[in-house]
C-alpha positions in Angstrom: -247.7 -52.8 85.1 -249.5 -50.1 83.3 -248.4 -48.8 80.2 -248.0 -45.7 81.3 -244.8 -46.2 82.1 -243.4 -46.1 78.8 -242.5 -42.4 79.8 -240.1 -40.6 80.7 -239.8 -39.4 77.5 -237.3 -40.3 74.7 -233.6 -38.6 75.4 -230.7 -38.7 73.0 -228.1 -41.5 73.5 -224.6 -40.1 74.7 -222.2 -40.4 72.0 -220.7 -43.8 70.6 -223.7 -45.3 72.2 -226.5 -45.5 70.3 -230.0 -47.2 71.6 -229.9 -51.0 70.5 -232.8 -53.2 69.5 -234.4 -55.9 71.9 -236.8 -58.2 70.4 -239.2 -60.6 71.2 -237.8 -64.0 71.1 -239.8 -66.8 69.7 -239.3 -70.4 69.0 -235.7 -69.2 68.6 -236.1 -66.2 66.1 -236.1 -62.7 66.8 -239.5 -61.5 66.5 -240.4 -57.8 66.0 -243.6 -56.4 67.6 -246.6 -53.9 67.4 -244.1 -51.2 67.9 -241.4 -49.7 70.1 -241.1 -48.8 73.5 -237.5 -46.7 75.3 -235.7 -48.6 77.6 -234.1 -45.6 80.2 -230.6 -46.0 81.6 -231.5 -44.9 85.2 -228.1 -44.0 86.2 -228.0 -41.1 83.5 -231.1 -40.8 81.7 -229.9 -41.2 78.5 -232.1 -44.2 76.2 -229.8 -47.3 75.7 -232.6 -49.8 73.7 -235.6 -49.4 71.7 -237.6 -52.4 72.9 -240.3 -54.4 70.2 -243.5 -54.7 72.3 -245.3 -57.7 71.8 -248.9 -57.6 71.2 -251.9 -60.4 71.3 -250.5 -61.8 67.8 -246.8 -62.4 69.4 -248.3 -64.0 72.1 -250.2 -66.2 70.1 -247.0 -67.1 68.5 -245.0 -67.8 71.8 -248.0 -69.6 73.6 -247.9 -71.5 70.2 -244.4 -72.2 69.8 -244.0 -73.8 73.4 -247.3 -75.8 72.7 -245.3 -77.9 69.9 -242.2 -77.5 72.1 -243.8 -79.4 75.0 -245.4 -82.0 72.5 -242.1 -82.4 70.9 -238.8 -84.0 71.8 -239.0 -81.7 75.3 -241.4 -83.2 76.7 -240.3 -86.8 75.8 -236.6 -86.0 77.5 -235.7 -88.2 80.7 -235.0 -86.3 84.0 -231.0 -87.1 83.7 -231.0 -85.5 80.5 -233.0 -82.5 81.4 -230.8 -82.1 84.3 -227.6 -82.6 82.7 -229.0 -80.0 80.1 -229.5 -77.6 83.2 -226.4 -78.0 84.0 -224.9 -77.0 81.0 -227.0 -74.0 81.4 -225.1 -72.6 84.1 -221.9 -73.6 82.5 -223.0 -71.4 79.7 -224.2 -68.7 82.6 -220.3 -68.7 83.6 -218.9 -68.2 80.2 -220.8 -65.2 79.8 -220.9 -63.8 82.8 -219.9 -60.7 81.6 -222.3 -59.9 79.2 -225.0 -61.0 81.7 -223.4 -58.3 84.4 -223.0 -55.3 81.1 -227.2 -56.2 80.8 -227.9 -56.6 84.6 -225.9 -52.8 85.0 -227.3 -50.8 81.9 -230.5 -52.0 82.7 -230.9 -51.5 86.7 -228.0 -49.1 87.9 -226.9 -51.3 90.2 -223.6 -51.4 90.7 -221.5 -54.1 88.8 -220.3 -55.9 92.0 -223.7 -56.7 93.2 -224.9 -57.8 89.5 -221.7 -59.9 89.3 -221.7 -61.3 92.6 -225.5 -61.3 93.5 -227.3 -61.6 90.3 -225.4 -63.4 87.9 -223.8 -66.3 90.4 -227.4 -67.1 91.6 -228.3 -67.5 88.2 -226.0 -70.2 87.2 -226.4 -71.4 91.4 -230.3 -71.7 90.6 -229.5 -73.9 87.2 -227.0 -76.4 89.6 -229.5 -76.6 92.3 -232.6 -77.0 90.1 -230.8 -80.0 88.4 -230.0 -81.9 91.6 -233.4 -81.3 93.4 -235.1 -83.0 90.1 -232.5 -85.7 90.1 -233.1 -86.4 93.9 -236.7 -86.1 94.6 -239.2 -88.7 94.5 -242.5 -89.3 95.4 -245.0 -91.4 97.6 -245.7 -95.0 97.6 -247.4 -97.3 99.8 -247.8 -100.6 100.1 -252.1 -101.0 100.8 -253.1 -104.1 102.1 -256.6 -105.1 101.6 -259.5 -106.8 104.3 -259.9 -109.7 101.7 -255.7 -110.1 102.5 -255.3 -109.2 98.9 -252.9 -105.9 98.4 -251.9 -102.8 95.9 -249.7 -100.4 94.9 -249.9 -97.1 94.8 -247.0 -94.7 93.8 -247.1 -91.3 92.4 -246.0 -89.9 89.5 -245.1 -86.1 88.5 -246.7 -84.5 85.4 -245.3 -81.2 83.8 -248.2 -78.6 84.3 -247.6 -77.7 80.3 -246.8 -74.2 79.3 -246.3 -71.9 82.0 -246.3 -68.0 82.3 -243.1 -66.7 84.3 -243.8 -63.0 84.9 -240.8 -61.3 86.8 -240.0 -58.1 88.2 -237.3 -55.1 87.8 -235.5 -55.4 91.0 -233.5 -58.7 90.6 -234.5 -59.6 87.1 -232.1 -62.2 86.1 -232.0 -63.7 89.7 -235.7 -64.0 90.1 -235.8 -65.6 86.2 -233.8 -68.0 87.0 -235.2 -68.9 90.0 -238.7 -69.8 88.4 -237.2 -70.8 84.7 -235.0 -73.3 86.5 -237.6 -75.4 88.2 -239.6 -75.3 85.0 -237.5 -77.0 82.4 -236.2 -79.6 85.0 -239.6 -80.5 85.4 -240.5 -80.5 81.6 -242.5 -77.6 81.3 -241.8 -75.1 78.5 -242.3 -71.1 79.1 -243.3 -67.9 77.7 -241.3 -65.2 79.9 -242.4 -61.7 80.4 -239.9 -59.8 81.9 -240.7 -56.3 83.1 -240.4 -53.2 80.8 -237.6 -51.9 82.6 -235.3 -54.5 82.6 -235.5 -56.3 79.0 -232.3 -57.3 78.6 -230.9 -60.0 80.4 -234.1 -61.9 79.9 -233.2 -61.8 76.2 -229.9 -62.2 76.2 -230.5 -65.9 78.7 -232.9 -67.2 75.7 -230.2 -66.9 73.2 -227.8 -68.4 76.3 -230.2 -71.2 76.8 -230.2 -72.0 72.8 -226.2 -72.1 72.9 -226.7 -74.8 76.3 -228.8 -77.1 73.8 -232.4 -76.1 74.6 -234.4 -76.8 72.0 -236.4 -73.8 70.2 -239.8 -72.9 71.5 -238.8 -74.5 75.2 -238.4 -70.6 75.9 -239.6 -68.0 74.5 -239.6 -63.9 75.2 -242.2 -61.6 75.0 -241.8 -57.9 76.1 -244.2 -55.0 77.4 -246.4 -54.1 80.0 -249.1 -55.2 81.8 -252.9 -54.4 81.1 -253.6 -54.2 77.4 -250.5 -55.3 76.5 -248.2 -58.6 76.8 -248.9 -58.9 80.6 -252.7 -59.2 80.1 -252.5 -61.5 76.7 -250.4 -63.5 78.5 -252.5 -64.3 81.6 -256.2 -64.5 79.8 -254.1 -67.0 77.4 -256.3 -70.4 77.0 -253.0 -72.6 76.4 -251.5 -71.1 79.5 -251.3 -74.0 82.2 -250.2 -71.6 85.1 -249.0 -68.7 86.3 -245.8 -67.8 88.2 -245.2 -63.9 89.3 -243.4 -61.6 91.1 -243.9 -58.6 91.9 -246.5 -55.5 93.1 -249.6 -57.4 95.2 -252.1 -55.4 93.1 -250.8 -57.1 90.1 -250.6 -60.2 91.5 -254.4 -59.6 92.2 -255.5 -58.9 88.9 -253.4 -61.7 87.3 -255.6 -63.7 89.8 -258.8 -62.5 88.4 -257.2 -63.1 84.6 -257.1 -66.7 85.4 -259.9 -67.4 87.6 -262.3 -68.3 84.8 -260.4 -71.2 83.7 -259.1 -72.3 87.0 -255.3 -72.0 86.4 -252.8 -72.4 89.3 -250.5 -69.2 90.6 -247.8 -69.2 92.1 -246.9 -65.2 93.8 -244.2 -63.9 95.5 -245.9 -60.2 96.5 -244.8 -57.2 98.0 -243.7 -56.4 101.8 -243.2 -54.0 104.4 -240.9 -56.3 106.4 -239.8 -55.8 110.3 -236.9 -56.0 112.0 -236.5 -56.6 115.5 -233.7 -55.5 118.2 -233.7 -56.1 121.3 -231.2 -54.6 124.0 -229.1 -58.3 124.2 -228.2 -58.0 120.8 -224.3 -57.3 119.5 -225.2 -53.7 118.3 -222.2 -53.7 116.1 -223.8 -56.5 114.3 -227.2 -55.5 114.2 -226.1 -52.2 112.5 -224.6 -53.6 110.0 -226.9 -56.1 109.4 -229.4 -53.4 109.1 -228.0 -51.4 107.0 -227.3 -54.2 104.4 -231.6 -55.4 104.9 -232.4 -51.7 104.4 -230.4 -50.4 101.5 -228.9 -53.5 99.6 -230.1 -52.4 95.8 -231.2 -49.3 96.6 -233.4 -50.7 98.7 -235.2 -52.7 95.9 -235.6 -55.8 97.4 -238.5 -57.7 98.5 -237.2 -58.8 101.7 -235.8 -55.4 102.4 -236.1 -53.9 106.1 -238.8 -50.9 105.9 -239.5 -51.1 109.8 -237.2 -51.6 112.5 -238.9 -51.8 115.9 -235.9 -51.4 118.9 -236.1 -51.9 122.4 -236.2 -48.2 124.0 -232.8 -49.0 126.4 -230.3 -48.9 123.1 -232.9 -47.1 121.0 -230.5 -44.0 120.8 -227.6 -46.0 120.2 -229.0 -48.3 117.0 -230.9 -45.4 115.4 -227.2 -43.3 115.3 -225.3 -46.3 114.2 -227.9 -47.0 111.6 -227.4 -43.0 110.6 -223.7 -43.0 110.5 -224.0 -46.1 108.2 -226.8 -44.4 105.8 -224.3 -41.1 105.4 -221.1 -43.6 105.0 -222.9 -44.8 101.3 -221.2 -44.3 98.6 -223.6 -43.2 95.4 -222.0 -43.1 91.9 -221.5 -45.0 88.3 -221.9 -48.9 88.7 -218.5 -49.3 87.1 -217.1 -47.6 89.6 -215.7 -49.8 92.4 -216.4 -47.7 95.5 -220.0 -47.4 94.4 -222.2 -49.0 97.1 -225.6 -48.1 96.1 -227.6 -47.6 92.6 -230.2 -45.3 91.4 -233.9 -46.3 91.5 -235.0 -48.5 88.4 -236.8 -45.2 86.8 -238.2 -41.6 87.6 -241.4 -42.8 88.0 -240.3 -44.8 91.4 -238.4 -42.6 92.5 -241.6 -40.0 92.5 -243.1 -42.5 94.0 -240.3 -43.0 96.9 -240.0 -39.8 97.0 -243.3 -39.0 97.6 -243.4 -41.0 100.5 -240.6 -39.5 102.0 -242.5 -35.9 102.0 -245.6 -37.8 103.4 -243.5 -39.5 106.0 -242.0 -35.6 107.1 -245.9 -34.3 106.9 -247.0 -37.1 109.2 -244.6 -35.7 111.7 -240.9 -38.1 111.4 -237.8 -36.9 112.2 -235.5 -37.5 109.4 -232.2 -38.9 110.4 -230.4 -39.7 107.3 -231.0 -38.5 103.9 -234.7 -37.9 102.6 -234.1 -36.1 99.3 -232.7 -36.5 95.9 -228.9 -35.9 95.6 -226.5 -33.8 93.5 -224.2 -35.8 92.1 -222.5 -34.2 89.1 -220.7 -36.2 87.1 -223.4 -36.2 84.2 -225.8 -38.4 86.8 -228.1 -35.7 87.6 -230.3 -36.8 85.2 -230.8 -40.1 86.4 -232.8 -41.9 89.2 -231.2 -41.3 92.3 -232.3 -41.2 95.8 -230.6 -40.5 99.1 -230.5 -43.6 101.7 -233.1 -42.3 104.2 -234.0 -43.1 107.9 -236.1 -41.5 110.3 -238.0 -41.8 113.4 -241.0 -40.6 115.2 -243.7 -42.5 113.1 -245.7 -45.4 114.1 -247.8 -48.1 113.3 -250.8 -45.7 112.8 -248.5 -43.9 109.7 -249.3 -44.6 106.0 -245.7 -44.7 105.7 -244.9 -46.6 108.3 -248.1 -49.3 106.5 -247.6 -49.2 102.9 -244.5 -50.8 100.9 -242.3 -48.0 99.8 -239.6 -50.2 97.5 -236.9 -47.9 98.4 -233.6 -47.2 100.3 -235.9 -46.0 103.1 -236.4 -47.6 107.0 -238.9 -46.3 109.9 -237.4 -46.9 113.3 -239.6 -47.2 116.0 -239.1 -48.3 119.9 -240.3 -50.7 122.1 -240.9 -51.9 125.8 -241.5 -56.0 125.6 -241.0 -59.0 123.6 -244.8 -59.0 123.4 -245.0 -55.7 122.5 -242.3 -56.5 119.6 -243.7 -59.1 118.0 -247.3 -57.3 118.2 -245.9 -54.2 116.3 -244.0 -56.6 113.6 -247.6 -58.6 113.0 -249.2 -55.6 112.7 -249.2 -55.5 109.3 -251.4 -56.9 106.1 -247.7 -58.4 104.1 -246.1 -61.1 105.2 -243.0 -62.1 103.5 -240.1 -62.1 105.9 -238.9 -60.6 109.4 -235.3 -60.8 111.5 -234.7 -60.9 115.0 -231.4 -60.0 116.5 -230.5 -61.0 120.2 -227.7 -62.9 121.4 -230.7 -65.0 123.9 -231.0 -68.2 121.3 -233.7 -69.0 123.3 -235.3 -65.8 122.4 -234.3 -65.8 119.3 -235.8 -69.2 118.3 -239.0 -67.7 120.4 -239.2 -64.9 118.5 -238.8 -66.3 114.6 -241.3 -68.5 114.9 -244.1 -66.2 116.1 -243.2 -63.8 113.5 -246.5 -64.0 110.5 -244.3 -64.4 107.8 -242.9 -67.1 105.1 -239.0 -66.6 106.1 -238.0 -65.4 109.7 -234.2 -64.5 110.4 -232.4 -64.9 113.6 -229.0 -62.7 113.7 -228.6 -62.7 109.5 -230.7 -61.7 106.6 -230.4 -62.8 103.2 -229.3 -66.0 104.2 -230.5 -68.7 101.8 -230.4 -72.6 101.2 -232.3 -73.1 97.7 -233.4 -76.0 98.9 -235.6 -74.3 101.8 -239.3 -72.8 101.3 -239.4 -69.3 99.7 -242.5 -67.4 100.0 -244.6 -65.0 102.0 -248.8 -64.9 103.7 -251.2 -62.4 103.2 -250.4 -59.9 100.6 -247.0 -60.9 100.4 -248.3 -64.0 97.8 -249.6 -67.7 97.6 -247.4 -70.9 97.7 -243.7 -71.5 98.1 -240.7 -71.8 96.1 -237.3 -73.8 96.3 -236.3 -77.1 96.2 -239.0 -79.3 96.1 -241.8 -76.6 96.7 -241.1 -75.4 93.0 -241.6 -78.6 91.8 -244.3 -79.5 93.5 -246.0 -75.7 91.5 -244.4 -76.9 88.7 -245.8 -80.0 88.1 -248.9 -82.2 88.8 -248.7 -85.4 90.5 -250.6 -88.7 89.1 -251.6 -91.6 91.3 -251.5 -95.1 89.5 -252.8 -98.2 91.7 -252.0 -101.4 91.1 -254.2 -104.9 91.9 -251.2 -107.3 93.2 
């Protein structure tokens, strides 16, 4: 999160729209900062907010303003009320639903369908589920009898881990929120949020939701900027920070690790990753295409779990990577309001020099492009936005930089095979490990498959498919731990055994 990326630059706002204000939220004020950074519509260029960047003092504040929330009231709240108060949260969510889409859209691009239906209903979905996971879940106890014939009880209990850091990304900024603030407050924690610097907005707009639902002041708090020397960093080297929870790039994940190493904290990280899908000649081609078009270039492509390599077996090689093609050119780019937009711009210029860039490295190494690799002319007044063209080619392998390295875009390598050993080499063959799909109509195979592939979630015949109750999370560079259900709470708190002499 450098803070270089305060550029591009600082455009005039089209007419009738002048750039609005976003400030820091604090123990339920608005709270200016050490100055002002431009928050960039990516569809058009144009500047829609002026964003207060909070400095070391701000995050003095928030650090201390959930301090005296956690030793207040909060922390002394049952589990049925905090989960009844969760509840009302996503009641709240639903009333304003709209404004939440209107931030989600001027903020990312994406078009208003997908913030509506994807974004937004999670939000309010996490809320629900977080509320009955806290209500349901207990804990061990055992029964201990002694030599001597005397006997003891132990039984756990849970323990809020205190004030907790919840650092989230760009891409799905309100989902991804709410899928960490959720677990937090039904577990009693309280929270100073950093969202990124591109996407300010809804993260602002939930605290003053969450004060509406009955969630007392200083629970959550809002502090906006970037990462070293600035919010990010004064957040993490915080003393009264308990833990850290992240998503995002692996390299920040890495140096938020060295932030808290001195004093031990626990992380939770949901990383990057350059995910594989398999095909295998058995499969219904007709749903394998579409299934890989949606993992490739749902959100631009902007997804964690997002297909970048799709390893097919040689016999309907042809016929997948000219499907896949057909469905690339069939995408719709345009304004988010506009219903027959499918696919977004990039969050910002910056990524998209860095897609694009890949895409040119990707042609030097020698790929054949099949769909796309270039930036569009859209008219329209969007040419000054950050748009991309859904892009696919072939001819690359495992050996290829591009074909290695996370690219965050609407991009996919395709890349044959020979053997189900061969397959599930090539998809291992990698330093992420977040998630990977298999399609073949063999559920033998299929149930094969999944469970060799190195990875926290492994598909069969779907992608995206989610109970919130079921582990979330990825190996190697793709992060540390799990979340969902009771894997968040088990982050999110710290368990206490007490034994007792019968």
């Amino acid at each position: 999160m450098p803070s270089e990326t305060m550029t591009p630059p600082l455009r005039a706002a089209e007419p009738g729209r002048a750039p609005r204000a976003i400030h820091n939220m604090i123990a339920g004020e608005r709270v200016e900062g050490v100055g002002l950074f431009t928050k960039i519509d990516p569809v058009d260029g144009t500047v829609i907010a002026e964003v207060h960047e909070a400095g070391a003092e701000q995050v003095d504040r928030a650090v201390a303003a959930a301090r005296a929330a956690f030793d207040g009231p909060w922390g002394r709240m049952t589990v049925a009320e905090r989960a009844r108060l969760l509840r009302g949260v996503a009641d709240a969510i639903d009333r304003r639903a709209d404004e939440l889409v209107a931030a989600e859209v001027g903020d990312t691009g994406k078009p208003e369908s997908l913030a509506r239906d994807l974004d937004v209903a999670r939000a309010a979905a996490n809320f629900r589920s977080f509320a009955d996971t806290v209500s349901a879940t207990g804990l061990d106890s055992f029964l201990t009898e002694l030599p001597d014939g005397r006997r003891a009880l132990n039984y756990a209990v849970r323990k809020p881990l205190g004030v907790v850091a919840v650092i989230v990304p760009w891409n799905l900024p309100l989902l991804l929120l709410t899928w960490k603030l959720a677990p937090a407050l039904a577990t009693g924690n309280t929270v100073v949020i950093k969202p990124s610097e591109e996407t300010p907005s809804s993260a602002t707009l939930l605290a003053e939701i969450l004060a509406e639902a009955g969630v007392p002041a200083g629970v959550v708090n809002v502090v906006h900027g970037f990462g070293a020397d600035s919010a990010g960093e004064a957040l993490t080297r915080h003393p009264g920070i308990d833990g850290v929870t992240f998503t995002g790039e692996s390299s920040t994940g890495s140096a938020i690790m060295r932030a808290v190493a001195p004093r031990v904290r626990p992380v939770s990280f949901e990383l990057g990753g350059k995910n594989a899908a398999v095909v295998f000649a058995d499969a219904d081609l007709d749903a394998a295409v579409a299934g890989l078009a949606r993992s490739t270039y749902l959100n631009t492509g902007q997804v964690c779990l997002c297909t970048e390599r799709i390893y097919v077996e040689r016999s309907v090689f042809d016929d997948v990577a000219a499907g896949l093609a057909e469905h690339a050119a069939r995408l719709r780019l345009g304004r988010p309001e506009d219903p027959a937009t499918t696919t977004g711009p990039l969050i910002s210029q910056a990524h998209r020099q860095k897609v694009q860039s890949y895409l040119d490295l990707a042609v030097a190494e020698g790929a054949t492009v099949l769909a796309g690799g270039g930036i569009p002319t859209l008219g329209d007044g969007l040419d000054g936005g950050s748009w991309i063209e859904p892009t696919l080619w072939t001819g690359l392998d495992n050996s290829h930089r591009t074909v290695r390295e996370e690219v965050f875009g609407p991009v996919a390598a395709l890349i044959p095979f020979d053997t189900e050993e061969e397959a599930i080499r090539l998809a291992n063959d990698t330093d992420y490990g977040l998630a990977a799909v298999t399609w073949t109509t063999d559920l033998t195979r299929g149930h094969r498959v999944a469970q060799q592939m190195r990875v926290g979630m492994s598909w069969v015949n779907t992608w995206y498919l989610r109970d919130l109750r079921s582990p979330f999370g990825g190996v190697g560079l793709s992060g540390i731990g799990r979340e969902g259900g009771h894997h968040s709470l088990e982050f999110y708190t710290e368990p206490t055994n007490v034994c007792v002499q019968l």
